[in-house]
N, C-alpha and C positions, 0 to 999 in steps of 0.2 A: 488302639488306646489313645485317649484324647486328654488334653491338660483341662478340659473343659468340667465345670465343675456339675455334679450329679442333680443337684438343685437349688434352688434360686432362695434370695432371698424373699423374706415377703415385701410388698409394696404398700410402703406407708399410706392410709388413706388421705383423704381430704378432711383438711381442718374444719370441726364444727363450727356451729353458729349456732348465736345464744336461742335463737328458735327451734333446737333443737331439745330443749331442754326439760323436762317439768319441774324437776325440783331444786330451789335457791340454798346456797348457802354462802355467808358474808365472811371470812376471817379477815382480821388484821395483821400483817404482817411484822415482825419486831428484827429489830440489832442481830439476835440470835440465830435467828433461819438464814443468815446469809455466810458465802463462802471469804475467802480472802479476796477474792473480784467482785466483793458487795454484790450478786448474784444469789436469787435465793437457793440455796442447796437441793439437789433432787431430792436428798431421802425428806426433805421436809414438804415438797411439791404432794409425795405420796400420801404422806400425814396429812398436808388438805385436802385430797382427795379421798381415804377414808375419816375422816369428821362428815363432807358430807354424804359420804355411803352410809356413814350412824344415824343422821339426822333424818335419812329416811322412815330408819325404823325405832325413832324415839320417839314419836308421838303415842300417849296411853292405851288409843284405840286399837295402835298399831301391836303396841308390846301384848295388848293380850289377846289377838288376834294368831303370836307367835306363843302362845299358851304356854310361856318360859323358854322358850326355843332363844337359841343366840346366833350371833351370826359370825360367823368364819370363813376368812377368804381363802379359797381355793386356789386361784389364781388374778393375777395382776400384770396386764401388758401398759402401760407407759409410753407414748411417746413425746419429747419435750421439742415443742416449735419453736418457742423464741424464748431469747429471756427473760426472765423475771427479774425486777429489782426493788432493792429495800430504798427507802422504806414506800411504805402504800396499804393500799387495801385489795383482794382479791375476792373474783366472786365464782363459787364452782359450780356450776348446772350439772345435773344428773336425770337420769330416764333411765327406768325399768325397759328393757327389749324383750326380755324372755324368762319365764320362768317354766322350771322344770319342774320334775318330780319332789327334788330335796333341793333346786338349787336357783339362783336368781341373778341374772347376767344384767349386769349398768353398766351403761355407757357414761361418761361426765366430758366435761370441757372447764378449764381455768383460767377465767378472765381478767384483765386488771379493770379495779372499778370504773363502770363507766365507758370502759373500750369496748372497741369490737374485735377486735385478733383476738383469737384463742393462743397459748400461751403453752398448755401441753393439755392431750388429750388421755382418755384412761380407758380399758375397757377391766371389769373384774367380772367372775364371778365367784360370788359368795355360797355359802351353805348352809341353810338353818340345821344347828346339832341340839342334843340332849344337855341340859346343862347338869344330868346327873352322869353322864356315859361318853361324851362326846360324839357319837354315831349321829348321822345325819336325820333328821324329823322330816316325815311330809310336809307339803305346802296344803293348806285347807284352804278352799275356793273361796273362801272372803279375802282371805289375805292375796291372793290369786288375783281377782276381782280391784283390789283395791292398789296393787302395785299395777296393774295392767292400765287400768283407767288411765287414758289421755295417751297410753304408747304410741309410738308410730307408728303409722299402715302396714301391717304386712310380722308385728310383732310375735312373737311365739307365745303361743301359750302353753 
């Protein structure tokens, strides 16, 4: 028997870059998002990071493409690089990698205006549900089609 542990952790990847991205989002930072080390607060990093997981699927063509379907995170991995600080501006890229059956994995990155260090990265995925039942909805191949457009090589469909 060994003190040696059964398994490993996982190995943080490599910080994105804003080319990794397709879709923009700008929030402004305020007073309120930060901790007592003027630091912005993680649970509020998460909150910019779904605004822009929404912003993917607010546009009109989008919502009825999801034929009332809503979207529901499944899961959320978080890793925070560096700090963040008040006050300023942030900008969050996001990219569709894979869409499932019922389900739609983004990757994001959160930048401070104008820089280039990514800041903390996200990966989620989400689940289009019934907004009369909560049970998860198929994906129909436009909505498919139209989160996939621009993925990176090698994306799932």
């Amino acid at each position: 028997m060994t003190d040696q542990p059964t398994t490993q952790a996982p190995r943080r990847t490599a910080a994105p870059v804003r080319g990794d991205f397709r879709f923009w989002t700008h929030e402004k930072l305020r007073n309120a998002d930060t901790d007592q080390s003027r630091h912005v607060n993680n649970a509020v990093i998460s909150t910019l990071f779904e605004a822009a997981r929404m912003e993917i699927f607010a546009p009109p063509e989008i919502r009825a493409l999801m034929d009332g379907g809503n979207l529901a995170i499944a899961r959320l991995l978080v890793d925070f690089r560096k700090e963040v600080h008040f006050p300023g501006q942030v900008e969050i890229g996001s990219t569709v990698v894979a869409v499932g059956r019922t389900s739609v994995r983004i990757v994001q990155g959160l930048f401070a205006a104008n820089g280039r260090d990514c800041h903390a990265s996200a990966e989620a995925v989400c689940v289009i549900v019934s907004p009369e039942t909560g049970a998860p909805w198929p994906i129909g191949a436009e909505l498919r089609a139209h989160l996939l457009a621009g993925a990176p090589e090698g994306a799932d469909a």
